[in-house]
N, CA, C and O atoms as a DFTB+ gen file, in Angstrom:
428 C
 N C O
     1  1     -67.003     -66.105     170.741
     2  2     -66.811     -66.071     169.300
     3  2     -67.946     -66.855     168.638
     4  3     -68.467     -67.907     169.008
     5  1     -68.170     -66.192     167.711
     6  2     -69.521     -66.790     166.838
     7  2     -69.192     -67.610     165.583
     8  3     -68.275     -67.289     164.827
     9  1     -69.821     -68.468     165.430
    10  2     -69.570     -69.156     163.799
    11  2     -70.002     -68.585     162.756
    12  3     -69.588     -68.776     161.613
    13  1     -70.986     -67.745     163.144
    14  2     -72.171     -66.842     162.101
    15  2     -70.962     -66.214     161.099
    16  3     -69.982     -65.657     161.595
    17  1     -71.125     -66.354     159.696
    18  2     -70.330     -65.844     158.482
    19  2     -71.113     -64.170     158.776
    20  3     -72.278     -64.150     159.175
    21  1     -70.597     -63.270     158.612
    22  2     -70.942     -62.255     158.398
    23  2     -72.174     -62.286     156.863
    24  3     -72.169     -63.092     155.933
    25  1     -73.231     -60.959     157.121
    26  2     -74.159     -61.577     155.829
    27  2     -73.562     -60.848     154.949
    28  3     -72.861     -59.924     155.360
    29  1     -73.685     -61.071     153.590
    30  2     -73.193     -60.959     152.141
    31  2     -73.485     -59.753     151.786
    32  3     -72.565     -59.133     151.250
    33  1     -74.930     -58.977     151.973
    34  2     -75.685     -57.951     151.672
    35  2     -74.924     -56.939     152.122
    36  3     -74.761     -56.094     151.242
    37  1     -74.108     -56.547     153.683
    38  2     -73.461     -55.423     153.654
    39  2     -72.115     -55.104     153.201
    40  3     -71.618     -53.987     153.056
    41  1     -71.563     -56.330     152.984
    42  2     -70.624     -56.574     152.365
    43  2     -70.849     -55.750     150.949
    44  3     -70.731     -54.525     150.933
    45  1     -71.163     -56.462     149.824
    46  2     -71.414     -55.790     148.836
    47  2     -72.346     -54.577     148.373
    48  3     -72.579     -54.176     147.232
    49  1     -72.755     -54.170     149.467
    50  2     -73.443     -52.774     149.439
    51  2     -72.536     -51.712     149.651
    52  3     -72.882     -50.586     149.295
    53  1     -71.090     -51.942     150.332
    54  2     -70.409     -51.285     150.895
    55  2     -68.760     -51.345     149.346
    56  3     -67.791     -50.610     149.156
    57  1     -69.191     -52.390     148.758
    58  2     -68.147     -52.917     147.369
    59  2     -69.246     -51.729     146.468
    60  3     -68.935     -50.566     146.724
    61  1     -70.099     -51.829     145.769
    62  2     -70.541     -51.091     145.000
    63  2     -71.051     -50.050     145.065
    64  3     -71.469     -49.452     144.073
    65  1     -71.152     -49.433     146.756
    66  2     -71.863     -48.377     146.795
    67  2     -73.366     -48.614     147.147
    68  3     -73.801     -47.908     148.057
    69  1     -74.209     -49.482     146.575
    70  2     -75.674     -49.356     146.375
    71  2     -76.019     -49.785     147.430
    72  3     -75.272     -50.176     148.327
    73  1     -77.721     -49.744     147.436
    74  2     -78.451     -50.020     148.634
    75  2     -78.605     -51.929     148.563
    76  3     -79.156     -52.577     147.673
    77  1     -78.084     -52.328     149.511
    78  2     -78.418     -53.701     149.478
    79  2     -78.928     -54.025     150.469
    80  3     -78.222     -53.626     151.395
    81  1     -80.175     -54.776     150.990
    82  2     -80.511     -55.232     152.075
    83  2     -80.839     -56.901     152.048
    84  3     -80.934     -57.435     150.943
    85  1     -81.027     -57.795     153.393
    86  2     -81.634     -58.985     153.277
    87  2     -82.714     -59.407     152.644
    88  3     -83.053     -60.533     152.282
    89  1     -83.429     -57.921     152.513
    90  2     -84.797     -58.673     151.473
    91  2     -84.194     -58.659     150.088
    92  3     -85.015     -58.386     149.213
    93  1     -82.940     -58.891     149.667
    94  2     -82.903     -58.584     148.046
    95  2     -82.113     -60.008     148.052
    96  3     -81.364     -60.354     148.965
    97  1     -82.444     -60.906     146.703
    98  2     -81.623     -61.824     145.844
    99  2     -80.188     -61.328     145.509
   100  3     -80.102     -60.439     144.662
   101  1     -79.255     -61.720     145.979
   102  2     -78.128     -60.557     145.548
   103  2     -76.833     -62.018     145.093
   104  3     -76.629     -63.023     145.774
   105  1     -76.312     -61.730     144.059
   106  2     -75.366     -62.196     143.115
   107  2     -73.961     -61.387     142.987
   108  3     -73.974     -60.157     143.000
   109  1     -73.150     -61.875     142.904
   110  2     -71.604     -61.265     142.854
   111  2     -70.998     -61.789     142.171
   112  3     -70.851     -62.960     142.518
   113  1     -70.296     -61.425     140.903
   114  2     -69.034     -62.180     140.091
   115  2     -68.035     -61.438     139.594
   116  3     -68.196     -60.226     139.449
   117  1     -67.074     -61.941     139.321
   118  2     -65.713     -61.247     139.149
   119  2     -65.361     -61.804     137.473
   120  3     -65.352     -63.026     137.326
   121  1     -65.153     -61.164     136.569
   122  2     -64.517     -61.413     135.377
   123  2     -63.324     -61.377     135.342
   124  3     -62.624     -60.851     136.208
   125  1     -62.858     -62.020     134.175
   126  2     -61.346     -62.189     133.754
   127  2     -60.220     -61.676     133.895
   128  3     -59.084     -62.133     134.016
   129  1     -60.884     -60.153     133.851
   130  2     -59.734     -59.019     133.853
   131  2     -60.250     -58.411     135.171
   132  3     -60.373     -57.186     135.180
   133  1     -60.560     -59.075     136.252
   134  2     -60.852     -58.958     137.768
   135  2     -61.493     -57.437     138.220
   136  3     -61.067     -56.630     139.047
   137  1     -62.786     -57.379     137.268
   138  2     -63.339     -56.481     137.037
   139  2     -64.829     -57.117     137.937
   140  3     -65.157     -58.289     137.752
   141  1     -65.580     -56.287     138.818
   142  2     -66.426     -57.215     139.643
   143  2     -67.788     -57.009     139.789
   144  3     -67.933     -56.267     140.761
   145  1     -68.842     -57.295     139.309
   146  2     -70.276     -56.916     138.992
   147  2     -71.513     -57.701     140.517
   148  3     -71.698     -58.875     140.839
   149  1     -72.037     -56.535     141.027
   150  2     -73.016     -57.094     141.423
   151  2     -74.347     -56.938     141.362
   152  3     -74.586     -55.798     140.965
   153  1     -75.424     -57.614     141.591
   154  2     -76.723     -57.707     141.085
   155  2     -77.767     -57.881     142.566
   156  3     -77.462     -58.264     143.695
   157  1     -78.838     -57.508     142.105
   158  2     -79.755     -57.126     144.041
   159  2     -80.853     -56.811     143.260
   160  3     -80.862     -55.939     142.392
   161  1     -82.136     -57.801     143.691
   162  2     -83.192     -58.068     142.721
   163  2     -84.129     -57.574     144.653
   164  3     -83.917     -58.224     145.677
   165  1     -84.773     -56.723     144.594
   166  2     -85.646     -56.811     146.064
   167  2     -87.047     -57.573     145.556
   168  3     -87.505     -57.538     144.414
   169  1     -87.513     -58.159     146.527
   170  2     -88.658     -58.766     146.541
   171  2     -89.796     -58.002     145.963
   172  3     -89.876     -56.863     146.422
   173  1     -90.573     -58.274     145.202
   174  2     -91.978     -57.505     144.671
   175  2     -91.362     -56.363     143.181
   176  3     -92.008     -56.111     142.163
   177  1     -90.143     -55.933     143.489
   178  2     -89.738     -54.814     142.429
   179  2     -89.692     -55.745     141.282
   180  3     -89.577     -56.968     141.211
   181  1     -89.833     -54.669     140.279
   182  2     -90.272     -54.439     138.730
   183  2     -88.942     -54.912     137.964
   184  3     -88.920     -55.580     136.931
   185  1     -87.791     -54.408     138.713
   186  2     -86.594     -54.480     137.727
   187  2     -85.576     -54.719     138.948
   188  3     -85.889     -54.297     140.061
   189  1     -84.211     -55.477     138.721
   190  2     -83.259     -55.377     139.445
   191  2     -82.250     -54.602     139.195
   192  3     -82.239     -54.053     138.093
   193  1     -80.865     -54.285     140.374
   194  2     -80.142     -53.784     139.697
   195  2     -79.020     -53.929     139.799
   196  3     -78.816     -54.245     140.971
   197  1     -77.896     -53.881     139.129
   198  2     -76.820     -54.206     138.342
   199  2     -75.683     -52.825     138.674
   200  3     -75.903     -51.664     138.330
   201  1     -74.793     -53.175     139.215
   202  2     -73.765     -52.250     139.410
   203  2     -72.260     -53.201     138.564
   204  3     -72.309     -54.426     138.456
   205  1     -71.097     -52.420     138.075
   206  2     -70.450     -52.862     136.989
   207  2     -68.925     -51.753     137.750
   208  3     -68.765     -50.534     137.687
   209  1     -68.146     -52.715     138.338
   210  2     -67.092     -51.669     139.042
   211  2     -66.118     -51.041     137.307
   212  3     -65.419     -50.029     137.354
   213  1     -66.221     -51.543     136.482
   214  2     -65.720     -50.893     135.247
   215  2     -66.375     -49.925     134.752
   216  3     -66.000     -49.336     133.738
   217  1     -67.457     -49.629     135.409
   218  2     -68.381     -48.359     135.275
   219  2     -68.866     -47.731     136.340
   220  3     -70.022     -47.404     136.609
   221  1     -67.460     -47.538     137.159
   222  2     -67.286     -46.917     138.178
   223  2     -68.225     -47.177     139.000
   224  3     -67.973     -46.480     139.983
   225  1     -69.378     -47.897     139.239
   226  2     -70.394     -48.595     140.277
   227  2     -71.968     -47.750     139.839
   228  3     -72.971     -47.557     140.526
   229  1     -71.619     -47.339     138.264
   230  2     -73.403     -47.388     138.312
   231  2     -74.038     -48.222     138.366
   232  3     -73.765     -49.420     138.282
   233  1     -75.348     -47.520     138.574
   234  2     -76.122     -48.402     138.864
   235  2     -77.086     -48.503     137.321
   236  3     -77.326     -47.527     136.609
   237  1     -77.489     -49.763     137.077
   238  2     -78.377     -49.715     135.661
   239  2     -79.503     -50.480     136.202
   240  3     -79.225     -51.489     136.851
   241  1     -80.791     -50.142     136.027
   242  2     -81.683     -50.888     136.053
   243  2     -81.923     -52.049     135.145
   244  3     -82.187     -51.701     133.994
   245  1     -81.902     -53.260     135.346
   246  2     -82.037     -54.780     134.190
   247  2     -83.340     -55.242     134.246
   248  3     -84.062     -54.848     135.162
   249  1     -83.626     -55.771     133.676
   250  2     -84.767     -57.243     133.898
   251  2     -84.580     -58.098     132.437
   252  3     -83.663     -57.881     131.646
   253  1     -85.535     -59.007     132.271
   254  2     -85.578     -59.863     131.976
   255  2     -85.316     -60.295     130.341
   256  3     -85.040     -61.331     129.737
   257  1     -85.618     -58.615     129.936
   258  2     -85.207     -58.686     128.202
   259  2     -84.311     -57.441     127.984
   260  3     -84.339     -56.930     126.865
   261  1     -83.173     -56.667     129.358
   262  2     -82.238     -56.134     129.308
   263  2     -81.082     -56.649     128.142
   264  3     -80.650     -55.816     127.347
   265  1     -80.695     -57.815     128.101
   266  2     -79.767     -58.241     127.248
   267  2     -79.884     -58.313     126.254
   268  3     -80.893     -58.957     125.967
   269  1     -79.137     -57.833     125.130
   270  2     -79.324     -57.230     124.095
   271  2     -78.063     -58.007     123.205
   272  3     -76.994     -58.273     123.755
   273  1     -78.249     -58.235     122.199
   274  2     -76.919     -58.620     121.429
   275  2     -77.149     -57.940     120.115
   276  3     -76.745     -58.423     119.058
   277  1     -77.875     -56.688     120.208
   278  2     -78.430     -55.667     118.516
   279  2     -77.035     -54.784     119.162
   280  3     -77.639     -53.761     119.482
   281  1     -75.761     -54.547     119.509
   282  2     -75.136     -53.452     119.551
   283  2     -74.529     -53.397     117.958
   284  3     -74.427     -54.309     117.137
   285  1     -74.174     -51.977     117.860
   286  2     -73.665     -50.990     117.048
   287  2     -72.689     -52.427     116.291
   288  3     -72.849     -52.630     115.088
   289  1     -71.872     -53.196     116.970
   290  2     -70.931     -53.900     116.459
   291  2     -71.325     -55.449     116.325
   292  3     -71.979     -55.683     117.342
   293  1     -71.257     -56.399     115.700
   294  2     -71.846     -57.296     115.263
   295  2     -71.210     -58.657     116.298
   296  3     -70.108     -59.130     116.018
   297  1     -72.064     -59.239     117.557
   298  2     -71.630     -60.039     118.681
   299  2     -71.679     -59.017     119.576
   300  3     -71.669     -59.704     120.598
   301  1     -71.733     -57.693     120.037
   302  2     -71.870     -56.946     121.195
   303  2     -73.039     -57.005     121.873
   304  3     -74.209     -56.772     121.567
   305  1     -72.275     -57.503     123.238
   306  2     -73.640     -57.723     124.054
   307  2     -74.209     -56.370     124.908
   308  3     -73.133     -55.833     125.173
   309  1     -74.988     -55.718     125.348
   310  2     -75.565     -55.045     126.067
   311  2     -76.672     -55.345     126.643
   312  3     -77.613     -56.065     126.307
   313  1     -76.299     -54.239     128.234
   314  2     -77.572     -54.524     129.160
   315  2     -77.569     -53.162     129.870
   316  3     -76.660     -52.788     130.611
   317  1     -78.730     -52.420     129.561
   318  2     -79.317     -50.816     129.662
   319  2     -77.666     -50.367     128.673
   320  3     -77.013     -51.022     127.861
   321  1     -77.528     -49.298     129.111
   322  2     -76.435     -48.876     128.604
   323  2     -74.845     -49.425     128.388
   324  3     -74.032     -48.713     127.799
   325  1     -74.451     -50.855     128.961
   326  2     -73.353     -50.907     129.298
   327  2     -73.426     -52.493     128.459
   328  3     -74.298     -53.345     128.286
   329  1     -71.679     -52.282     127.991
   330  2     -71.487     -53.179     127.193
   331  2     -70.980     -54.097     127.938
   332  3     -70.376     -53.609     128.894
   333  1     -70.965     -55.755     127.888
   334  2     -70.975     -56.526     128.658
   335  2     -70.319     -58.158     127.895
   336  3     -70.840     -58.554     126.852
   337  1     -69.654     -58.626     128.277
   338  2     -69.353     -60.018     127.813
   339  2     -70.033     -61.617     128.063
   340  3     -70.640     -62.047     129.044
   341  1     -69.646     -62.345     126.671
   342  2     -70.541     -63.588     127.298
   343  2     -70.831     -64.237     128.461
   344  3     -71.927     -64.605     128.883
   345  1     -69.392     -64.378     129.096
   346  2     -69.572     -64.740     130.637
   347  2     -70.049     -63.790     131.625
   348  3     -70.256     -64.127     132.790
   349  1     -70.228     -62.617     131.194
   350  2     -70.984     -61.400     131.984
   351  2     -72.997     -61.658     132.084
   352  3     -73.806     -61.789     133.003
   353  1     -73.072     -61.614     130.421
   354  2     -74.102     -62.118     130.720
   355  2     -74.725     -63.534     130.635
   356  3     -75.923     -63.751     130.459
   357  1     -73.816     -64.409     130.772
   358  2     -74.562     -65.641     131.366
   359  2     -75.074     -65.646     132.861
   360  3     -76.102     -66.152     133.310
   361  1     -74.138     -64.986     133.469
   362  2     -74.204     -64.794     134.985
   363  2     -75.355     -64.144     135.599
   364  3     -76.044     -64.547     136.536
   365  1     -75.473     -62.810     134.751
   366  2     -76.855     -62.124     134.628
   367  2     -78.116     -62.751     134.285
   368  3     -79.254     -62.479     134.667
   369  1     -77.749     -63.526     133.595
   370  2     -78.823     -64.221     132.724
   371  2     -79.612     -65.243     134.127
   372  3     -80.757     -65.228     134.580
   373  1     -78.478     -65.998     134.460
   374  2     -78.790     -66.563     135.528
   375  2     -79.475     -66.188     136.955
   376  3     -80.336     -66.845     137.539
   377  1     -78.786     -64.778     137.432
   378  2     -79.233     -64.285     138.342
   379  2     -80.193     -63.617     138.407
   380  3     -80.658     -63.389     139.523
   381  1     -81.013     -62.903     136.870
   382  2     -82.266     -63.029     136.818
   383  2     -83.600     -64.111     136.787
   384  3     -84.776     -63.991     137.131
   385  1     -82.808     -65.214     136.200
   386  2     -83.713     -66.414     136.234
   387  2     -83.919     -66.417     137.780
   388  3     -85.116     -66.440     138.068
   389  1     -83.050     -66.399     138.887
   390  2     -82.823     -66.723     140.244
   391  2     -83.810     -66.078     140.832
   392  3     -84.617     -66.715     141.510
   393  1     -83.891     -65.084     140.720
   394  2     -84.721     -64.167     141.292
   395  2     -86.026     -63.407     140.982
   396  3     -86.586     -62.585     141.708
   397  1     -86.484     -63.939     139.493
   398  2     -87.835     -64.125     139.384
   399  2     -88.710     -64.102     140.286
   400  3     -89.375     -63.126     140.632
   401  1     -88.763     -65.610     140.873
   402  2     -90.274     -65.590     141.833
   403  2     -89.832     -64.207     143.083
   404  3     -90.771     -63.925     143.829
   405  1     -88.952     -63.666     143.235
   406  2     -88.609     -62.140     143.814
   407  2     -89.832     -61.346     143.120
   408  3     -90.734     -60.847     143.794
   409  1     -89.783     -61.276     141.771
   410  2     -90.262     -60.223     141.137
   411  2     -91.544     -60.337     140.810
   412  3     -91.958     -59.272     140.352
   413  1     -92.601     -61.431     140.861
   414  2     -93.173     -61.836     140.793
   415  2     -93.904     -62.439     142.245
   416  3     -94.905     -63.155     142.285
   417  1     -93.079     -61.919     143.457
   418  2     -94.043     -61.477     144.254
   419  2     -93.636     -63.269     145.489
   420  3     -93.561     -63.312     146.717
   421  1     -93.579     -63.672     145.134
   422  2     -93.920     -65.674     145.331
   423  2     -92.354     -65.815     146.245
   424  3     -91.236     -65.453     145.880
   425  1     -92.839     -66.577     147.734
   426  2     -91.761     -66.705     148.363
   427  2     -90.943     -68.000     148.456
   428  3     -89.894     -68.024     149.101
């Protein structure tokens, strides 16, 4: 028997559907209404991406000026197409800061 935790990456590749591997920064959080978002930034890429199980596990491409608070309704946050809450995107907010030097190439 091993101590080794199983790794995180197939885990949530297999929760959202998407491609996740060890080379990606990858983030997981669960909101209020136990709704569960994950995020997978790969090394060198342009944009990360963002799957939203309240949107059935698309996938949206994000980066760094994705977050938006100009929606249609006055305090609506958005990121690519999908509407999103404060604690949604703080988390985002964060897990792009995280994974910067990812995107930017720097190990």
């Amino acid at each position: 028997m091993t101590d080794t935790p199983p790794a995180i990456e197939p885990l949530l590749a297999r929760l959202c559907g998407g491609e996740i591997t060890g080379k990606d920064y990858v983030g997981y959080f669960m909101n209020e209404y136990g709704e569960e978002l994950v995020f997978a930034q790969r090394r060198g890429g342009k944009s990360a991406r963002l799957w939203h199980s309240d949107a059935d596990w698309k996938m949206f491409l994000v980066g760094d000026h994705s977050i938006r608070l100009d929606g249609p309704i006055d305090g609506m946050i958005t990121v690519a197409d999908l509407i999103i809450n404060r604690e949604e995107a703080t988390w985002l907010s964060s897990c792009l800061a995280a994974s910067r030097h990812l995107r930017q190439g720097r190990t």
